[in-house]
N, C-alpha and C positions, 0 to 999 in steps of 0.2 A: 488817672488815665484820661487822655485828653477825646473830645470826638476824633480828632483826625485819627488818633492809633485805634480807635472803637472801626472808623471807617472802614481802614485800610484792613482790620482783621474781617471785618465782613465780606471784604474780595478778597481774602485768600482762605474763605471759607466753601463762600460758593465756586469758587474755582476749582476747589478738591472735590465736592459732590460732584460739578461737571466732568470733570477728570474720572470718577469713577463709574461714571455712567455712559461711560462712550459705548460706541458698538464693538468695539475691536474686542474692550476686555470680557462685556456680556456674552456675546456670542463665543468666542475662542474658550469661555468655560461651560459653553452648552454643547458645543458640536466637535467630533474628533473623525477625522479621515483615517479609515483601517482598512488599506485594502483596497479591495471591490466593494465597497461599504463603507457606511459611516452611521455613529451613533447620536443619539442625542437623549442626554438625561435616563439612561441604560437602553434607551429604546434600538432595536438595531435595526439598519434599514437597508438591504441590499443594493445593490447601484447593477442589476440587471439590463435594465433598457437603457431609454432616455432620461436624461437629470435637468428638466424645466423649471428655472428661477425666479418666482414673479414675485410682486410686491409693492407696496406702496405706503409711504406716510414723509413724514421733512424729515426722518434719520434716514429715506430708503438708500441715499446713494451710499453714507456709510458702512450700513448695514449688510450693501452688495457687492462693496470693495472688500469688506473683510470675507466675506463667501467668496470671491474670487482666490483672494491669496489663499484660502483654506481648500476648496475642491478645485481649482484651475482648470484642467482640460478636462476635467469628469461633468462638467455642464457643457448641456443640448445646445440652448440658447437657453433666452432670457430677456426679462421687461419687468425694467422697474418705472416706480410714476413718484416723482419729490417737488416739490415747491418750488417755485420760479426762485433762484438764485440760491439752490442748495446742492447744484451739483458739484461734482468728482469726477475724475478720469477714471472709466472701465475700461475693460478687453475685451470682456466676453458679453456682457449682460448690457442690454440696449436699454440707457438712460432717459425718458422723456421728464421734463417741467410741466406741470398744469396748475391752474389755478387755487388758491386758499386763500381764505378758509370759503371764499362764494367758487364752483367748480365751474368748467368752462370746459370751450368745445375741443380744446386737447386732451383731455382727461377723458372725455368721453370717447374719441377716438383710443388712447392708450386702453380702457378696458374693454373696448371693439378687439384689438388686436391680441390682447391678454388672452379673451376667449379664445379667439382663435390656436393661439399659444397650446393650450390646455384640453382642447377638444380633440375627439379621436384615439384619447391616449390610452396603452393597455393596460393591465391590471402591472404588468412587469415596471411601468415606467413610473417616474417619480417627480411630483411637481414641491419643489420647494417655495415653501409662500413666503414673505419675510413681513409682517404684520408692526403697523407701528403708527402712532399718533396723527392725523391728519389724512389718513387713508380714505374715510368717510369723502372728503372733500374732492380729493385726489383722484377716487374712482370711483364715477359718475354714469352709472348707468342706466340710465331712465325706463323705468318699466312702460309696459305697453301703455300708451293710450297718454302718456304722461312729457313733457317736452322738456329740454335743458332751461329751459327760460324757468317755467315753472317751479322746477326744482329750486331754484336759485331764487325766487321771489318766497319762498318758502322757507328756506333756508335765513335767508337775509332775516324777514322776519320775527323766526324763533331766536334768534342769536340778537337780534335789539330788546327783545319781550324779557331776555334775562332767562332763558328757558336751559337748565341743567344740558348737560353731554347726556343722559342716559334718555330723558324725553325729546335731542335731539337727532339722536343715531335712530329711535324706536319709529319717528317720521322716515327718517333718511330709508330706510331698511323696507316700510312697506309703501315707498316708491320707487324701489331699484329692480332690477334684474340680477342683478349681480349680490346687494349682500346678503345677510341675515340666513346666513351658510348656504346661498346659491352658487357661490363660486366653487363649492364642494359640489356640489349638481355638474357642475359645467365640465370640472376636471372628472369624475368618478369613467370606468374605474380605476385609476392609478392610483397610487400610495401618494398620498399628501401631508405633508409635514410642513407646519407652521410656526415658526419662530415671531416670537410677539413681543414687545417691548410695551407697558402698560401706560397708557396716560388715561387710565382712568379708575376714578376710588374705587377700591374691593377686588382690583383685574376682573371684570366680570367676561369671559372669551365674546359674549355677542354682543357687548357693547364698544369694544376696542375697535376700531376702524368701521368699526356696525356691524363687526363679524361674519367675514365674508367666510370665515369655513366652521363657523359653529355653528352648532342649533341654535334656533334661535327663539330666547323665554316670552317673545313681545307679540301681539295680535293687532290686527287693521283695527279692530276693535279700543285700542291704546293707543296707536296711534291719533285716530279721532277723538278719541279722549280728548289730546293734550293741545287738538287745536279749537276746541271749544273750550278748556280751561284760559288760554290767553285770548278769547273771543276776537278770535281773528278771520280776518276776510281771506282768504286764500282762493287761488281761480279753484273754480267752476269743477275742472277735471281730475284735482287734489280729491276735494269733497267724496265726490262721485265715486271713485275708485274705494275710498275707504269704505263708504260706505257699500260700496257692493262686497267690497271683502270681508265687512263685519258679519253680510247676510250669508256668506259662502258660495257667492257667485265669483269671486277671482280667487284661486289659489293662494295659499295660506303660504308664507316662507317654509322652510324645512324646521320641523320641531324635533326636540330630544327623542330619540329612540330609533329615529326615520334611518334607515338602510343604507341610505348615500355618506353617512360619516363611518361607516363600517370601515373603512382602509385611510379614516381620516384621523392625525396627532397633534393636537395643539400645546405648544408650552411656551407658559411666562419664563421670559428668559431677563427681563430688569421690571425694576418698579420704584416705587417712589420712594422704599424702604431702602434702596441704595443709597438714596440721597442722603437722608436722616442719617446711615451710619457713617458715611463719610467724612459728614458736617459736624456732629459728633466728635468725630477724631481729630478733625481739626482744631476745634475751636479748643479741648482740652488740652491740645499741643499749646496754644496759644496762651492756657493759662485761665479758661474761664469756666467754673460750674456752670456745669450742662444741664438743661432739663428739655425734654422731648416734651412737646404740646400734643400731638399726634398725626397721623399719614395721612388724617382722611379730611381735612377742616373745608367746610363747602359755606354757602350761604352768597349774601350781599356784600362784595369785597368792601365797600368802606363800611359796614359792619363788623365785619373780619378788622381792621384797621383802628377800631375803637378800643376792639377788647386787646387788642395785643397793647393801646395806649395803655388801659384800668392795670392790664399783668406789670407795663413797664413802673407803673407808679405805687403799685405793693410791694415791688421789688427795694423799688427806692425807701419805698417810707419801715418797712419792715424786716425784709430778708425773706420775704415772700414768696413767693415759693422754694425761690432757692436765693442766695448768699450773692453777691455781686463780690467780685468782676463775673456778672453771671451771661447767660448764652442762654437764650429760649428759641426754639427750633419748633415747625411745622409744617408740615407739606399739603399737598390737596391740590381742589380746583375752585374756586368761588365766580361766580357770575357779575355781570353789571346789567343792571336793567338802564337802557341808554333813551333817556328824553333830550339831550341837549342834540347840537351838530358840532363836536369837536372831535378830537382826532388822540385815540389812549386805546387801555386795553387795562383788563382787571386787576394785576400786577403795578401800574403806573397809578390806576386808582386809589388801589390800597395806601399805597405810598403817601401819595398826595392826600386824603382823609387824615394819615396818620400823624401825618406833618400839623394839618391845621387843627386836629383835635391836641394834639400837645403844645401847640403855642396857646393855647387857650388858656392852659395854665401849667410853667414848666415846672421844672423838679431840679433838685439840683447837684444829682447825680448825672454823669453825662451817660448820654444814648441814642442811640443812634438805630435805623429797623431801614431791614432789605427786603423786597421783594421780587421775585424772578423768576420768569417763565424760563423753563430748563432748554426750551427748542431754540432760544435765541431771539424769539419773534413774538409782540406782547399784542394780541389783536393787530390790525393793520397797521402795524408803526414797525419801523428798523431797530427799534427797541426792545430790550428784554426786559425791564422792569424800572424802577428806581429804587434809589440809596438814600434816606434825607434823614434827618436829625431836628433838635428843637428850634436853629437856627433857620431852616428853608422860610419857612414863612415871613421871618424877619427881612432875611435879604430879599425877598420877591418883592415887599411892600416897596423897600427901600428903591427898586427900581419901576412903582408904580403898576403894580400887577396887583389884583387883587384875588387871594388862593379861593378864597368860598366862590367866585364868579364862575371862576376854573371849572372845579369841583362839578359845580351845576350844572354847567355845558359839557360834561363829559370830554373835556380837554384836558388831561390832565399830562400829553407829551409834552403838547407848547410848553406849559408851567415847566415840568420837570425839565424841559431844553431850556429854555431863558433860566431858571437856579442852577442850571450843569448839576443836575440830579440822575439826567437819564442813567441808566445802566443798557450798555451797549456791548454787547459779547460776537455778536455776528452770529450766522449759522451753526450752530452746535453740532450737528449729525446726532442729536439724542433728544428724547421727549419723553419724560417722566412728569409731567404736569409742574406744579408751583413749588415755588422753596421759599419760605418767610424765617429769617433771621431777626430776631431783638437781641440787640446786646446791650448791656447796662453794666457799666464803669463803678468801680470802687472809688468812694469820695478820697480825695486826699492820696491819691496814689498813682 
């Protein structure tokens, strides 16, 4: 089995997980129009008043086209908020671009307007929320006392320090107005139902987009936690605010139990366990034992990058975990802690560790390892990931590139673009966090 046919089955692995994970097919098995009503996951919801369609994340327009052809003239209005170059043509539901993953003063104007959308509404009426990966970024509402700059200089911040999604939503949430289920404040009393797409391990509901209509499990008090854990300087007005709300001088988000999520439904409607079984299917179609690593694998992506090297080389040397032409699958989200000034994203990183830890010393079973952000977009690059095998680092040299330089400088697009490594998918409409593929070749075959 040569690399190029290892390649080539690795794009038409993750193209099937992508394919299973769009919004059309997630949604169209969560929600059914009956009626004067419609359901969702047995739940029944009348369609008495007003039908208000908000939302936000890089699947939102997706997400809002297939609500369209699904309720059509049974919505009010509507506003949704997706990533600069992820739109679609609606009809009913008013699309805005704002900024990600740093938010910006469109975003904040869109959930200006969002409130207003949702405010005033009576218990009869229905705000459908459509919840999905990048929301956090997308709907930016700066709590009192706090400015867009700040947020953003904070923000920036936590995401160069290597700081997890769940210690970065838990900042985001006790500086908003809006999430860490305020947005359930905003709309109450109407019937709100949230349709959620998960990018993040465990689906936890108020960590996905910083959960704008869950309770929310996180205090001021944790928040400050986690910005003295990466001893960071952050203005003046950050500080101040947590700490007042640690002594319960600012109001606490809404906690589990609290009144205002009485008329409120959330459900995971995709996750990352789509991907796994999709990938799965494929790859056995293809012809290779499968083994699942597992949905949730976090850490230091070229850590992450090493050990899938040690899996590739038991594979070879033993039958190791499983038998080659073999297929090892994992999903998750892993971090990069960023010192250099180059231009990647966790996904490219992997990749690129993975390549230079296997030219260190190859094997000679052929193999080849994918990595891929599922939304299309791999940190600020046009890229969703990279594809490389034991030969990248060969060819990089051979045109005077040096990978470990790379590596250091957290530049790992340029590399992956000068080897035509990158993996380029465009805008997905879907965000299930990462998909890591190894595949490992039977000798002689």
């Amino acid at each position: 089995m040569s690399i190029a046919l290892l390649r080539q089955s690795a794009r038409q692995i993750w193209e099937a997980a992508l394919d299973a994970a769009n919004p059309g097919t997630c949604i169209r098995n969560a929600i059914q129009l009956n009626g004067d009503s419609f359901s969702v996951a047995g739940t029944h919801v009348p369609l008495k008043g007003r039908l208000i369609v908000i939302g936000a994340g890089k699947p939102g327009a997706g997400m809002a086209r297939v609500i369209e052809e699904i309720l059509g003239d049974r919505i009010s209005a509507g506003l949704v908020v997706t990533k600069y170059g992820h739109s679609l043509p609606l009809e009913r539901i008013r699309l805005v671009e704002a900024g990600h993953p740093i938010p910006d003063g469109v975003g904040v104007r869109a959930a200006r307007e969002t409130r207003e959308l949702v405010t005033g509404l009576s218990p009869d009426d229905v705000v459908l929320c459509l919840i999905s990966g990048g929301g956090s970024a997308l709907w930016p509402a700066p709590a009192e006392g706090v400015t867009l700059e700040e947020k953003q200089e904070v923000t920036s911040l936590l995401q160069r320090a290597g700081a997890t999604i769940r210690e970065l939503n838990t900042v985001r949430k006790h500086l908003s107005a809006m999430k860490g289920g305020q947005l359930a404040k905003w709309a109450s009393p109407a019937r709100v139902i949230s349709l959620i797409i998960s990018d993040v391990i465990g689906d936890p509901l108020d960590f996905i987009a910083s959960g704008p209509t869950a309770p929310d499990t996180t205090t001021f008090s944790d928040a400050l936690s986690i910005i003295q854990k990466y001893g960071m300087s952050v203005p003046d007005a950050v500080i101040e605010r947590f700490e007042d709300g640690s002594r319960g001088l600012v109001p606490e988000t809404p906690k589990p139990g609290n009144r205002v999520f009485r008329n409120v439904s959330n459900f995971i409607i995709a996750n990352n366990r789509l991907l796994i079984d999709a990938s799965v299917k494929k790859a056995r179609e293809l012809g290779f034992n499968t083994l699942i690593l597992g949905t949730e694998v976090e850490g230091e992506a070229k850590d992450v990058a090493r050990m899938f090297v040690a899996i590739a080389r038991e594979i070879g040397r033993s039958g190791n975990p499983v038998v080659p032409p073999a297929c090892v699958l994992a999903a998750g989200e892993t971090t990069v802690t960023v010192r250099g000034h180059g231009l990647g994203g966790r996904n490219q990183e992997m990749a690129l560790a993975w390549a230079i830890a296997m030219a260190a010393r190859p094997q000679s079973n052929p193999v080849c390892f994918a990595s891929v952000a599922t939304d299309g977009s791999d940190g600020p690059t046009t890229a969703a990931g990279g594809l490389v095998d034991p030969y990248t680092c060969s060819r990089a040299i051979e045109m005077g590139l040096m990978p470990l330089k790379y590596l250091r400088s957290n530049d790992s697009y340029n590399f992956l673009k000068r080897t035509d490594d990158l993996i380029v998918t465009g805008p997905t409409q879907t965000n299930l966090m990462d998909l890591q593929i190894l595949l490992v070749g039977a000798l002689g075959v």
